[in-house]
N, C-alpha and C positions, 0 to 999 in steps of 0.2 A: 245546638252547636254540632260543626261535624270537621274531621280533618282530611283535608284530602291526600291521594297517596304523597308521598314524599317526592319534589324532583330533585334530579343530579346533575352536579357538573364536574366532569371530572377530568385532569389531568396526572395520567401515568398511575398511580397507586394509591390517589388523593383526589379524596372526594367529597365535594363539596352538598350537602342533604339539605333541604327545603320543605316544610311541611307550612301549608295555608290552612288557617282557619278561619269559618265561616259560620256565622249563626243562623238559623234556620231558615232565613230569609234571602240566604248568601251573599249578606254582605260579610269582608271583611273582619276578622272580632282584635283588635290588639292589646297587648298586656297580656296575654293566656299564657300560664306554664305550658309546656309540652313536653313531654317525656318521647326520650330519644331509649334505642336498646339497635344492637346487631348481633345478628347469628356467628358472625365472627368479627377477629379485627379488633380495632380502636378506635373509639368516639373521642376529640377533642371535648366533648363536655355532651351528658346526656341529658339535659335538663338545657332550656331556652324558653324565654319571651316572647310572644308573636309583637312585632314592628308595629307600627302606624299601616300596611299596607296587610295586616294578620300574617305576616310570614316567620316562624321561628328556624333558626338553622343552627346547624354543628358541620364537624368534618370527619368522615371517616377514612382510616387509612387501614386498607387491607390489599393483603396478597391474592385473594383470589374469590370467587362469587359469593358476594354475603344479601344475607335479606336486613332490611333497614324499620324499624317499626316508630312509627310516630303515634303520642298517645295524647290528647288532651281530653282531660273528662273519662266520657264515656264514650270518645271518638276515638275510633283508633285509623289507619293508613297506614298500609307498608309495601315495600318498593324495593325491588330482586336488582342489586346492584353487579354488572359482572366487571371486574375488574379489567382493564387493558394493562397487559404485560407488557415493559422493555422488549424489541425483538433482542436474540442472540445472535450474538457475534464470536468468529473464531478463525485467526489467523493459521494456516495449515500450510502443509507440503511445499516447504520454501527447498529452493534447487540452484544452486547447489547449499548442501548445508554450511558449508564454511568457504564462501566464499572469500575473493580477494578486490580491492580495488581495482577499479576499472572496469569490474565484470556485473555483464549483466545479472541480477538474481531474480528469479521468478518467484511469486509464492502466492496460495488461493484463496481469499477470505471468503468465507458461509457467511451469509448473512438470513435470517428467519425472523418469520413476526415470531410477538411471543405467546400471541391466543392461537391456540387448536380449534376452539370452536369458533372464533372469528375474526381471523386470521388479518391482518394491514398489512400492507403492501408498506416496502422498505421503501422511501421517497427518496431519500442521498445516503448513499455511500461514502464514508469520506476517510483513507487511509494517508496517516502523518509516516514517512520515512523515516524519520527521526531527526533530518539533517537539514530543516529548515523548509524541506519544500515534500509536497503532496499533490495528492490526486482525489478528485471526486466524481462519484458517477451517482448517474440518476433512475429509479427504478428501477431497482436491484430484483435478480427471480433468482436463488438458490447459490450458486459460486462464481465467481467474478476473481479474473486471473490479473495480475498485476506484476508490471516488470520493472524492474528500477536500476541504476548504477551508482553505486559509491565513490566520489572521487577519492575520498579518502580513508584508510584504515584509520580503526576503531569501534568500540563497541555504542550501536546503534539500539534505541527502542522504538518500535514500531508498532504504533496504535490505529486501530479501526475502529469507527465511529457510525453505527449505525441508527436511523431513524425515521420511523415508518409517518405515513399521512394522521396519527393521531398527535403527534409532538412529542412521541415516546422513544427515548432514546436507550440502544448498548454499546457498550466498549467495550474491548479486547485489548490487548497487548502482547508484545512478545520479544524476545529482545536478541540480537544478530549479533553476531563478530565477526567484523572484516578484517580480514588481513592484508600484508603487505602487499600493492601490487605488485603481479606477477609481468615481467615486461618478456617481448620479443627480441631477441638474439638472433644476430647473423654475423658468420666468418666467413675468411677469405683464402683462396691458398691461388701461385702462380704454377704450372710447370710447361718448362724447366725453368730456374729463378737459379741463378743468372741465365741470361739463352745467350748463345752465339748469334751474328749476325753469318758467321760462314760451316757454323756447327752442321748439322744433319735435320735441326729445327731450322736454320736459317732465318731466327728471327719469329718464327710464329711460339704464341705461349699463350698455354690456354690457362683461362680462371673460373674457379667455381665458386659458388657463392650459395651457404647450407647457412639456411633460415629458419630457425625454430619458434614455435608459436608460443604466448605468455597468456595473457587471460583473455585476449582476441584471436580469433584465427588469421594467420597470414591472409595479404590479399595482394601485395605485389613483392618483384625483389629485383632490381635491375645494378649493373655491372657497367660502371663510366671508369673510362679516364679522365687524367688531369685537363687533357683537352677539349672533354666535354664529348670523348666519342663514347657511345654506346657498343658493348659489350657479350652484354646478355641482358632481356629483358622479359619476367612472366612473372604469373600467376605463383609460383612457388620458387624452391631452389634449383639452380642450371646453373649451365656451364656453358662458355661462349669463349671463342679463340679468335687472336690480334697479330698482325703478323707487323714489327718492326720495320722500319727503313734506316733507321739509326741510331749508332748508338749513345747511350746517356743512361740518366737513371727517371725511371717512371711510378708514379703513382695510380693505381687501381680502386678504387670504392665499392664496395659493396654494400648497397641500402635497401632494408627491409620495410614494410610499412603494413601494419596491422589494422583489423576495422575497425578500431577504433579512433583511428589516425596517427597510433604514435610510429615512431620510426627510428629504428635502428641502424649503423651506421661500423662498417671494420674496413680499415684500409692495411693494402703490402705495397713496400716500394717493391719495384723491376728491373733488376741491372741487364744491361741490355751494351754486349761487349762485342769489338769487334770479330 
């Protein structure tokens, strides 16, 4: 009788041990005790039956390289199991730290097999925002930068789900607080407000229009009247001058538009006297 080494199957930390035995002939022997032992770890049971087909098996669950002995008789086999690690995963340098709605937030997840000596490749990437929707990427090598926006305040957790080409998986977690969005602001001012049409302005009145930025940077800011004439129109705050033909009372708008599309909005009426 003789027992051959032990095979394995194993996923993550769980392994599955297989010892055949054979009579001297090599067939097959079933019914045989086998006595099961590891250098480390845990045997779901050290003692098994060899099958109909002479195979007995256990399971061992270990953290890291154990030897496995199989004993039936005076056969023995043994079989250097090395464990596959979870890789690690850890969510880093999120920017800004307290962000607000509306604003983009960047932050880095590391992703690493978890064996040194034989190392798998991270197959998906897969990080949950916390707010229903996520990103994945595939064949991950060391940090992988990720940018998201919150449309809404509140506190957010946000998990990364890494797993490499054995089926071996880690997660991380980390948890955000957004605050309220920060919005875009623009005022308006006329002068002179009232103008003369026979004054020394005769009628010309310039307006300026100071745009401040909220969790987007400005990106235009234009200056209409009521009659749809344009004013002032750029890239930031200005100033732009209208010269009256008559008098009444006018309306001025002053509209900001941020990149994230929102848009701010201050109007002055214009007495505009003979």
């Amino acid at each position: 009788m003789s027992a051959t080494p032990p095979s394995v199957s194993q996923s993550g930390g769980t392994v599955t041990v297989s010892a055949l035995v054979l009579d001297s002939s090599g067939n097959p022997l079933p019914g045989v005790n086998v006595n099961f032992s590891s250098s480390t770890g845990a045997l779901s049971a050290t003692t098994g039956l060899s099958d109909a087909n002479g195979i007995a098996r256990t399971t061992l669950i270990a953290s890291q390289t154990t030897t496995v002995t199989a004993t039936a008789g005076s056969a023995t086999g043994r079989v250097e199991v090395v464990v596959s690690a979870p890789p690690s995963v850890e969510i880093k340098d999120v920017s800004p730290s307290t962000p607000t709605a509306g604003q983009p937030v960047t932050f880095t997840v590391t992703a690493t097999s978890g064996n040194s000596s034989a190392p798998r490749q991270v197959q998906t990437l897969e990080v949950n925002f916390g707010d229903n929707t996520s990103e994945t990427r595939s064949n991950v090598t060391g940090d992988a930068s990720f940018t998201h926006t919150y449309q809404r305040e509140g506190g957010y957790t946000i998990t990364a789900r890494a797993i490499d080409v054995a089926g071996n998986t880690g997660i991380a977690s980390r948890g955000i607080i957004v605050g309220f969005e920060s919005r875009s602001t623009v005022s308006i001012t006329a002068v002179p407000n009232p103008s003369s049409l026979s004054g020394t302005a005769q009628g010309v009145v310039t307006f300026t229009a100071t745009a401040t930025a909220g969790a987007a940077p400005i990106r235009s800011v234009r200056i209409t009247l009521n009659d749809g004439t344009v004013v002032y129109s750029g890239a930031s705050s200005g100033s732009g001058a209208h010269k009256f033909s008559s008098t009444g009372t006018y309306t001025a708008t002053a509209t900001a538009t941020d990149a994230n599309g929102a848009v701010a909005t201050s109007s002055i009426n214009v007495f505009v006297t003979p």
